[in-house]
Structure formats: C-alpha cells, structure tokens
C-alpha positions in Angstrom: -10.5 -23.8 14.5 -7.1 -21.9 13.4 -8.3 -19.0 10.7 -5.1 -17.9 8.7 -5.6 -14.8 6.1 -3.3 -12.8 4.1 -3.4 -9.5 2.5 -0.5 -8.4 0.0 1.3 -5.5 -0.8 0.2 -2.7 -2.9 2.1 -0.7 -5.7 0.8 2.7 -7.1 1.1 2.5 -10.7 -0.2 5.9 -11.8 -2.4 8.9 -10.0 -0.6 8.6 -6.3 -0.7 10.5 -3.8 -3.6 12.0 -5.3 -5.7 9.6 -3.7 -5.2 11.7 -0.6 -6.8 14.6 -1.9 -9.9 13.5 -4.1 -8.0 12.5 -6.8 -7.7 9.1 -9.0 -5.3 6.4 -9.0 -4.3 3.0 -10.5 -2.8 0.1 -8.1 -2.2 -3.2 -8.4 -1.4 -5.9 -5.8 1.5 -8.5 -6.2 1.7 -11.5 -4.5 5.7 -11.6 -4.0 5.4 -11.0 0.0 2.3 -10.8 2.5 1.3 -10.2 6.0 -0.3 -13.0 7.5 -2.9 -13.3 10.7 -3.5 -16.1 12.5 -6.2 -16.5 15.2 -7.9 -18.9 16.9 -10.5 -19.5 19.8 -8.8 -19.4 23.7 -10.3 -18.3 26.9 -9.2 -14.7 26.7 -8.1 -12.1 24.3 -4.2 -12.1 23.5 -2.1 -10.6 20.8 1.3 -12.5 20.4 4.5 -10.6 19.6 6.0 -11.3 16.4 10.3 -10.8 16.4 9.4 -6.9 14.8 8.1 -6.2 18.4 11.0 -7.2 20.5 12.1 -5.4 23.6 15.6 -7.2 24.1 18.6 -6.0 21.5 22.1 -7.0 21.1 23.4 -3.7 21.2 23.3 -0.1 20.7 23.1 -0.1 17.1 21.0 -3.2 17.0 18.1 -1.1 18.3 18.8 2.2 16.6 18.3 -0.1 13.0 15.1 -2.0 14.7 13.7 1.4 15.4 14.6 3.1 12.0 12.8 0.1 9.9 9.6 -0.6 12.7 9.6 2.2 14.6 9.1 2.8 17.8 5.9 0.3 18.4 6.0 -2.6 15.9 3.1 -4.1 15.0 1.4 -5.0 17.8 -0.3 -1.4 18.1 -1.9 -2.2 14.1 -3.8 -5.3 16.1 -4.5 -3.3 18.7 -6.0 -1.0 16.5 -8.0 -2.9 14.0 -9.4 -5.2 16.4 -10.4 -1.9 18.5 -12.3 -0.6 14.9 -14.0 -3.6 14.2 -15.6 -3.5 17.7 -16.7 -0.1 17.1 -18.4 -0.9 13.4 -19.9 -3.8 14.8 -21.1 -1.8 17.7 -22.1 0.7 15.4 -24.3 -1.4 13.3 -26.1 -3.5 15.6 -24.1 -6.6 14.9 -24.0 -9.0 18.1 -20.6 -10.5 18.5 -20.5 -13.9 19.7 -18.7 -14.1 23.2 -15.8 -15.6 22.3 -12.1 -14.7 22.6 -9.4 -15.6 20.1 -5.5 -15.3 20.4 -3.8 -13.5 17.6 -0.7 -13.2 15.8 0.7 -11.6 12.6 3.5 -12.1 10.5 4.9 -10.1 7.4 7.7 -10.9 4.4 6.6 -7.2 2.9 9.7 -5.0 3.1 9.3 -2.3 6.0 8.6 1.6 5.0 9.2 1.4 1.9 6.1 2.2 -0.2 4.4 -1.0 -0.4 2.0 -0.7 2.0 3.0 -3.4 4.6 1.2 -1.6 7.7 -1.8 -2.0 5.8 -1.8 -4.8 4.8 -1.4 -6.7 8.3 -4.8 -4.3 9.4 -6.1 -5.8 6.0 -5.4 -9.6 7.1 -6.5 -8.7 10.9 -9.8 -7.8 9.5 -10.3 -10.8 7.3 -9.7 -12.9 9.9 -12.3 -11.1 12.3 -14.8 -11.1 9.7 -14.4 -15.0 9.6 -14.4 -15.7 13.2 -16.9 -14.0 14.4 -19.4 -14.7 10.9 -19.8 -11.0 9.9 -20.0 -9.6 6.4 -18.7 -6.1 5.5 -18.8 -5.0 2.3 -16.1 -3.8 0.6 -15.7 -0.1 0.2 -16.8 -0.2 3.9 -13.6 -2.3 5.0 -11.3 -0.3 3.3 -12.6 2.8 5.1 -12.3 0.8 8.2 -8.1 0.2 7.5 -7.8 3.7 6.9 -9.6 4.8 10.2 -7.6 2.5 11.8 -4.1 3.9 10.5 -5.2 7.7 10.1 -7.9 7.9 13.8 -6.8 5.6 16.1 -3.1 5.8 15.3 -2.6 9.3 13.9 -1.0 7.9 10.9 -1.6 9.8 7.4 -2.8 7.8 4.9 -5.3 8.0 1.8 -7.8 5.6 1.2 -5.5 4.0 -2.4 -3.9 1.2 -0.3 -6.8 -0.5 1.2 -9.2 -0.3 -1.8 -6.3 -1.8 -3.8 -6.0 -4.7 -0.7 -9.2 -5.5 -0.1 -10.4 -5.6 -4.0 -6.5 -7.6 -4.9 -6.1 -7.4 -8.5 -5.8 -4.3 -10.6 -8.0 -1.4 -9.6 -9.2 2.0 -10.8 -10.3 5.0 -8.1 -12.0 7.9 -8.6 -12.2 9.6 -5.2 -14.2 12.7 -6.1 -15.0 14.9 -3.9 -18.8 15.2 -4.1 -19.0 11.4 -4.5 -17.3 10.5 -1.4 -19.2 13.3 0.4 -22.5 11.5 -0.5 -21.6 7.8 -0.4 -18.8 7.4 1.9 -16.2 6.0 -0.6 -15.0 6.5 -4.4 -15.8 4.8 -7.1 -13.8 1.6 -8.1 -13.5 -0.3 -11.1 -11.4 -3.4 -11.4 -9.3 -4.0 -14.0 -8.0 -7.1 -15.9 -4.6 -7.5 -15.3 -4.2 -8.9 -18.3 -4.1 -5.1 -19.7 -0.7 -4.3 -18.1 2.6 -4.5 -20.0 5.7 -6.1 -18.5 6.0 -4.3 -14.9 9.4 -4.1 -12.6 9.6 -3.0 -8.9 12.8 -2.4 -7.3 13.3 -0.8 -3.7 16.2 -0.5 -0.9 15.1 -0.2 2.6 18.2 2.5 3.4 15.8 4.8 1.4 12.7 4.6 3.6 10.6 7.0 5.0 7.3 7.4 6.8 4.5 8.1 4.6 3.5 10.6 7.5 7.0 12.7 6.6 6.5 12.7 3.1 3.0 13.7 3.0 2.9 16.6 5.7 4.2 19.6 4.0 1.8 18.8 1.3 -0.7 18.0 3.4 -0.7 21.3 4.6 0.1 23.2 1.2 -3.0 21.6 -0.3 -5.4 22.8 2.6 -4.0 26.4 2.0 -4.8 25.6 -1.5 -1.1 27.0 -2.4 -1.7 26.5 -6.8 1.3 24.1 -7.4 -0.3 21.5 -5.2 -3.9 21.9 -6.6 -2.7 21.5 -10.1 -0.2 18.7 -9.4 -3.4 17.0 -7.8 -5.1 17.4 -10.9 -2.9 16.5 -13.0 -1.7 13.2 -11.9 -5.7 12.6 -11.5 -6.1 13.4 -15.4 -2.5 11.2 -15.8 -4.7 8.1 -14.6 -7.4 8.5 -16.7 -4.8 8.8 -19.3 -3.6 5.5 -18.4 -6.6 3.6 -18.0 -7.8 4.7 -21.4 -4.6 3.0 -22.9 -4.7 -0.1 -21.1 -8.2 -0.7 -21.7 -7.4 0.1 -25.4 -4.7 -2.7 -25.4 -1.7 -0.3 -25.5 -0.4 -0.9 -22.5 3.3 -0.5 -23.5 2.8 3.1 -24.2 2.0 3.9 -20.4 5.8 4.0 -20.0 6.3 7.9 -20.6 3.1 8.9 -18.4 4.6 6.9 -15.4 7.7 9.3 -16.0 5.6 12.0 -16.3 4.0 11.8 -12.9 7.3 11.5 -11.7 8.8 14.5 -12.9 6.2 16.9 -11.4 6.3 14.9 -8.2 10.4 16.6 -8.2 8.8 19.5 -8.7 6.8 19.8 -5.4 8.1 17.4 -3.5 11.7 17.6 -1.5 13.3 14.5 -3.0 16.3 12.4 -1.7 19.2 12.4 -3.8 19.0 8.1 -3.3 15.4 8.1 -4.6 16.2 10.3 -7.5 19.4 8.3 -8.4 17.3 5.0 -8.3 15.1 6.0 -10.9 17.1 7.7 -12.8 19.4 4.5 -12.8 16.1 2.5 -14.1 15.6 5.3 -16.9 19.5 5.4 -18.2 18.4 1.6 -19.7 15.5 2.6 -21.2 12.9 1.5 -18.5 10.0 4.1 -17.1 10.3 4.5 -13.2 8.2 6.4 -10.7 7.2 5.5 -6.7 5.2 3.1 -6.0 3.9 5.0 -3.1 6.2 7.5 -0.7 9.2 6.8 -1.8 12.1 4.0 -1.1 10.5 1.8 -3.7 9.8 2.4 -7.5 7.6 0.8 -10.1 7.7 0.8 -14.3 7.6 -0.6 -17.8 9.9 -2.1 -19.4 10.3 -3.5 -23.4 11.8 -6.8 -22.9 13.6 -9.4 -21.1 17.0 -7.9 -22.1 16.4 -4.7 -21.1 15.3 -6.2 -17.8 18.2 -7.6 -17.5 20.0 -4.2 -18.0 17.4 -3.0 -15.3 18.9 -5.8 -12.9 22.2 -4.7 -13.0 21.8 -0.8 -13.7 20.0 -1.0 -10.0 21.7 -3.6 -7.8 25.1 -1.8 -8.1 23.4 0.5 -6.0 22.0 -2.6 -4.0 18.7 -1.8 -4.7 16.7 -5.0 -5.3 14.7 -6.1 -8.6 11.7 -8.0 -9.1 8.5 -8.7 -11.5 5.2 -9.0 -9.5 3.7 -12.2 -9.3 0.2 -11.7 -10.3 -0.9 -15.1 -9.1 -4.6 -15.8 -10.0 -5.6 -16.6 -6.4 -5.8 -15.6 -3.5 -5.1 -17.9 -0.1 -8.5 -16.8 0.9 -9.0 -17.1 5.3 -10.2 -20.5 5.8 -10.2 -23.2 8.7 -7.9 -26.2 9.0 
C-alpha cells in the first residue's frame, strides 16, 4: 500500500499576523504548488532525503544559496518532528498504534521562505498520511494545533496557528482566535467561506526577498508581551480589518476589499522594519491600480485587481523587478491521501 497526500500553500488575505496574538484572519489555499508525502509499509522506520536535504555541493556559493533558501536542516527535521507529535497525541489519547513501520519521503514545488507556508504544509501532508496508515481520526481544529506544536515546541519555530487552520480546512476560511475562547476550548473559531465570494486575486513573490517568519515576528513578539500600545492597537485593528472584509464578501462586494488589503498594509510599515525590496514590490503592484499587501511574512504579496488588463499591467509592472505573477488556482478538489 503506497499512501500519497498533499497539503497546499496558504495566502493571508486580510487580519495576518494577528493570528499570533488572538486576533482574526482570512486565508485561502491555492492549489498552484504543494508538498507531497509518500509512505508506505517496510520493516523499519526510514525518512528518505529529498535533494533540499543534501550534504554534497558544488561549491562555495552553491551551499551558501542552499542554506539561505532551506536553511541549515532541510526538511527532514519537519518529519522528524510531526511523526514525533503524532506519537505523542496518539499516546496521549489512548490510541493503540498498530506495529507497523512505514518508510517516508516528502517532496515540495511551494516556493521556500517566502510567505506561503511551505514548512507547513509538508507537516500538514506528513500528518495526513499518518492518519491514513495507521486508521486514526483527528478532528480538525485538533490537527492544526498539532502542525503548530510541531513547528513552534519541537522545533522552536514561531508560528501562529492561521496556516494550519487554513491547510487542514483548504478552501477559504474565517478565524477568530479570541483569547477567552481558545483558553476554554483549545482552538478559535472557524468559519469556511465560499470562495465563490472573492474577487479576482493576484500573488506575486521573489525568493531574493525571503525571510524567516521567526525574524520578522520577534521584535513584535516581544513588543506585544510588554504590551508597548502601537502593537496592541495594530493587533486590533487588522482583527476589526477582517471582520470588515468578511462582511463585504459575504455581502457580494467583494471588489471593494481592495483598499482594506492596502490598509492593513500601511500600518504593518508602521510597526514593522520593512525591506526596501518588499516595499518596492508592492508599491510596484499599487502604481497600476492593483491592492497589495503580504501574504504572510513578507517575500510574497497578495491583492485585487479590476480586470484582465490591468493584470496584465500587474505582470509587467512586477517582473521587471523579476518578481513572479500568478492567479491562484482554486481547483474544487482536493487529491485526497488514498492507496494505489
């Protein structure tokens, strides 16, 4: 039995990074790239590499660029990790695992550190394929908390909880993580959405603009737990932004999100130290009449446009700063984990 499932890549259309810090968002996934497991039964437990975890390099500057886009350990420490978690939950729970052992191995088209969530989504596809080998049921809300312990407890990576609800749900989704809510359940409250309510979307990134999410986020991080004003009323704010947004696109005006996605990036310039590359990238999508804010922490951007010509202006506006320029694919299925 070979067991292949995917997860996709996530984009943060409105209320990020409030999701961090008990605030709402709306994401979507897009099925342009994925991350892929596949695993099947063999006498003992082995993780395969997969050519992001390579030890051998060409030459100096071969590894400095493998390193700058994967980092240090690839993605063989994500396996490690999520296969490590789900022992635990099941553990946890009561749940007898079967004594069998499976080889693994992951692969990923999702463009590296750039936004889009690809780490996540490779812990999202590990899961799904553990849940299907060994016949165990988790619901929702409870997986996604298990990709962000993963990430943010076994691998010290900072992360809010936005990217795997948006994963594991696919589609179009609505958070609330209030405070008091996730105190007493253990998780927001999601809402999917049609995606049918969303106007004509771009996304454009360049991977020269990448960053870890755990750079961007730490001074905030810290600024929000001193409770410095600027940062609890940014919170706040792109939290009431989403609302804003959800209101519209459930009241079929979709197009006029266009100036809130601006919005939510103009105070993110205020409190955040910006890259000049970032700013110039959407600023570039703006000088043709397109809305443009991150799609996450920066190196890729998301927004509204009116028409095909303007994104064609979009197109050409952005690649002569070769940044690249797609429409999500919002695909109706999903390649769901299944045996062949």
């Amino acid at each position: 039995m070979i067991i292949r499932a995917q997860a996709y890549p996530r984009a943060g259309l409105i209320g990020n990074p409030s999701d961090g810090y008990f605030g709402k968002t709306i994401s979507f996934v897009f099925r342009n790239f994925r991350a892929e497991v596949v695993l099947y039964e063999t006498p003992e437990i082995e993780i395969l590499f997969n050519t992001r975890d390579h030890s051998r390099f060409k030459d100096m500057h071969h590894l400095v660029e493998d390193v700058r886009l994967f980092g240090y350990y690839g993605g063989i420490r994500l396996l490690k990790a999520a296969i490590k978690r789900f022992h635990d939950y099941c553990r946890d729970q009561g749940i007898a695992l079967e004594d069998r052992n499976f080889t693994i191995r992951y692969d990923t088209s999702i463009p590296s550190q750039v936004g889009l969530a690809g780490s996540s989504a490779i812990i999202t596809a590990c899961l799904r394929a553990l849940m299907q080998f060994y016949g165990v049921c988790i619901p929702k809300p409870i997986q996604a908390n298990l990709i962000l312990s993963v990430e943010k407890h076994e691998l010290g990576i900072s992360a809010g909880l936005q990217d795997r609800v948006a994963q594991v749900y696919e589609g179009l989704v609505y958070m609330d993580f209030n405070r008091e809510l996730i105190t007493h359940q253990g998780y927001g409250h999601y809402e999917p959405l049609p995606l049918e309510l969303l106007p004509p979307l771009y996304i454009a990134y360049r991977t020269d603009l990448s960053e870890s999410s755990d750079v961007f986020h730490n001074d905030i991080r810290s600024r929000f737990e001193r409770g410095e004003p600027d940062v609890i009323a940014a919170m706040a704010f792109w939290a009431d932004l989403t609302d804003q947004v959800r209101a519209l696109l459930l009241k079929g005006e979709g197009q006029a999100i266009g100036s809130l996605l601006n919005a939510s990036f103009e105070r993110r310039r205020q409190i955040y130290k910006l890259s000049a590359g970032n700013i110039a990238m959407v600023e570039a999508a703006r000088s043709v009449g397109a809305s443009a804010k991150f799609t996450g922490s920066g190196g890729a951007i998301v927004g509204t446009y009116a028409d095909e010509a303007m994104f064609q202006r979009l197109v050409r506006a952005l690649e002569k700063n070769h940044v690249k320029v797609f429409k999500p694919d919002f695909s109706p299925t999903r390649e769901d984990a299944h045996d062949s």
